[in-house]
C-alpha positions in Angstrom: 1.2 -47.6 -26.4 1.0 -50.6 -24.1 -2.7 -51.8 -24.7 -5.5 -50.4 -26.8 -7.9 -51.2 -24.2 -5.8 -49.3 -21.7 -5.8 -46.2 -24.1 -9.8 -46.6 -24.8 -11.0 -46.5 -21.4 -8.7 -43.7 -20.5 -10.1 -41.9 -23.2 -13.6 -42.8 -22.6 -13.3 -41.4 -19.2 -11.3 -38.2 -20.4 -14.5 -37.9 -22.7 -17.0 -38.6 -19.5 -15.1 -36.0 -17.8 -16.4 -33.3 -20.7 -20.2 -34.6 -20.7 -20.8 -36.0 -17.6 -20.7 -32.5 -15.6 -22.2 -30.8 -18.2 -24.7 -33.3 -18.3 -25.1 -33.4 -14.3 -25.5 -29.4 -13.8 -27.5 -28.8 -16.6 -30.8 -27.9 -14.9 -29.0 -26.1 -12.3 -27.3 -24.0 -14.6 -30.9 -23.4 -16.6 -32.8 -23.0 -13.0 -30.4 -20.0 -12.0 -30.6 -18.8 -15.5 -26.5 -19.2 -15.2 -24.7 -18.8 -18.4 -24.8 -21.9 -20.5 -22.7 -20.8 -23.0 -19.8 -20.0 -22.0 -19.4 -23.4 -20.7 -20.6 -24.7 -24.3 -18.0 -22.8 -25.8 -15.4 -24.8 -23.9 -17.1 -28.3 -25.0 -17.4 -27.3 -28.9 -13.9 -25.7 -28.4 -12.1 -29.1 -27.0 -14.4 -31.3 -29.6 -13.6 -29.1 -32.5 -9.8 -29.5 -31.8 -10.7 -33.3 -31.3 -12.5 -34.0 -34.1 -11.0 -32.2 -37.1 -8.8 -34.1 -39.1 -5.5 -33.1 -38.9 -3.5 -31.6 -42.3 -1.8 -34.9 -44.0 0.1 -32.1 -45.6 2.7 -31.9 -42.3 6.3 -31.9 -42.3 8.5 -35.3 -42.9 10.3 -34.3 -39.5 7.2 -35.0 -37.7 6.8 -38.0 -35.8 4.2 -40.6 -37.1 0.9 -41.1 -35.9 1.4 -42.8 -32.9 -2.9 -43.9 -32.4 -3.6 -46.8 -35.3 -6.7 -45.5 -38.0 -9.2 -48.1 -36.7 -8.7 -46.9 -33.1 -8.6 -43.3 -33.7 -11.6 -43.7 -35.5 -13.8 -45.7 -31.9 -12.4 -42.7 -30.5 -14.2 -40.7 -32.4 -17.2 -42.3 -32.6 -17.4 -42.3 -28.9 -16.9 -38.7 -28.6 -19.9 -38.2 -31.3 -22.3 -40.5 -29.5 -21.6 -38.4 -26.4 -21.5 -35.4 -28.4 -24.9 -36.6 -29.8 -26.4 -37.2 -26.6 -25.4 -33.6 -25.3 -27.3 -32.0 -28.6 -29.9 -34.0 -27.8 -30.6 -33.3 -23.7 -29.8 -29.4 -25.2 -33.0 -29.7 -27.8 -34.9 -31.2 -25.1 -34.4 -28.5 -22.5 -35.2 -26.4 -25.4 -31.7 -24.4 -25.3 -30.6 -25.2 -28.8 -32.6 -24.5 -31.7 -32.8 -25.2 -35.2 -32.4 -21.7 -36.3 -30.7 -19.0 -33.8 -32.9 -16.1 -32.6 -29.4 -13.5 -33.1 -25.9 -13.7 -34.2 -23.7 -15.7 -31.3 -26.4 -17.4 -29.5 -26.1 -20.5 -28.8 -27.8 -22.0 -31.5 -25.2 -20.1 -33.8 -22.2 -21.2 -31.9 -23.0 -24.6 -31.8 -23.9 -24.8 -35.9 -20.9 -23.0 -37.1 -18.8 -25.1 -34.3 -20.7 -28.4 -35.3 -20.1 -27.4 -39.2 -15.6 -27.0 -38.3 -15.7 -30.7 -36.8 -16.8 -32.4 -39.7 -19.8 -34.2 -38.8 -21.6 -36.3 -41.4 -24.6 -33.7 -42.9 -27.2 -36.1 -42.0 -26.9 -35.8 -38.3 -26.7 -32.4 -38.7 -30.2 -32.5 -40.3 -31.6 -34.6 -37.6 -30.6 -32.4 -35.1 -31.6 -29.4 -36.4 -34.9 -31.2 -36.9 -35.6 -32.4 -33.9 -35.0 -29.0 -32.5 -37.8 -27.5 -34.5 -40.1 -30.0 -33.7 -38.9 -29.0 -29.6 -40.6 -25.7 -29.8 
């Protein structure tokens, strides 16, 4: 690793690069009545393997961590404010709800994912909140 700076804003534009054009087609995608989630899926799929802490149980043979704690950990909190603000434009375009209408919605998808990736409980609560409040 040359620079951490380097590193951070390739990762902050990897991380645009996931929200951005979700964030951009959004009311397109609503308008048409296009399906949403699938392309949901794909975000909680890439943010789930992201964001889960990885078994400290590994093999010796394996190389060390090659991203130092304190950086790994920015990263991560800029992937959950941008994670954050996606929740948030999907609660205001009334897509996600606090409590799914059937199994595999949306709504479910995005709970269960958002419960795998480890996300403080408090948010959680928030956001669900806010999404009643939405209806």
């Amino acid at each position: 690793m040359e620079s951490t700076d380097e590193l951070m804003i390739e990762f902050e534009l990897c991380i645009g690069l996931i929200f951005k054009p979700l964030r951009h087609h959004l009311k397109n995608v609503l308008a048409t009545d296009g399906s949403l989630s699938s392309i949901w899926q794909s975000v909680l799929s890439v943010l789930e393997d992201l964001l889960n802490e990885p078994e400290r149980n590994s093999p010796i043979s394996e190389p060390k961590e090659m991203i130092p704690e304190n950086l790994k950990a920015t990263m991560n909190d800029l992937a959950n404010e941008h994670f954050q603000n996606a929740i948030m434009v999907l609660i205001s375009a009334g897509v996600l709800l606090a409590d799914s209408k059937s199994p595999g919605d949306i709504s479910a998808i995005t709970w269960e994912s958002v419960g795998r990736m480890g996300i403080n409980e408090g948010s959680v609560v928030e956001w669900k909140q806010a999404a009643g409040q939405e209806r």
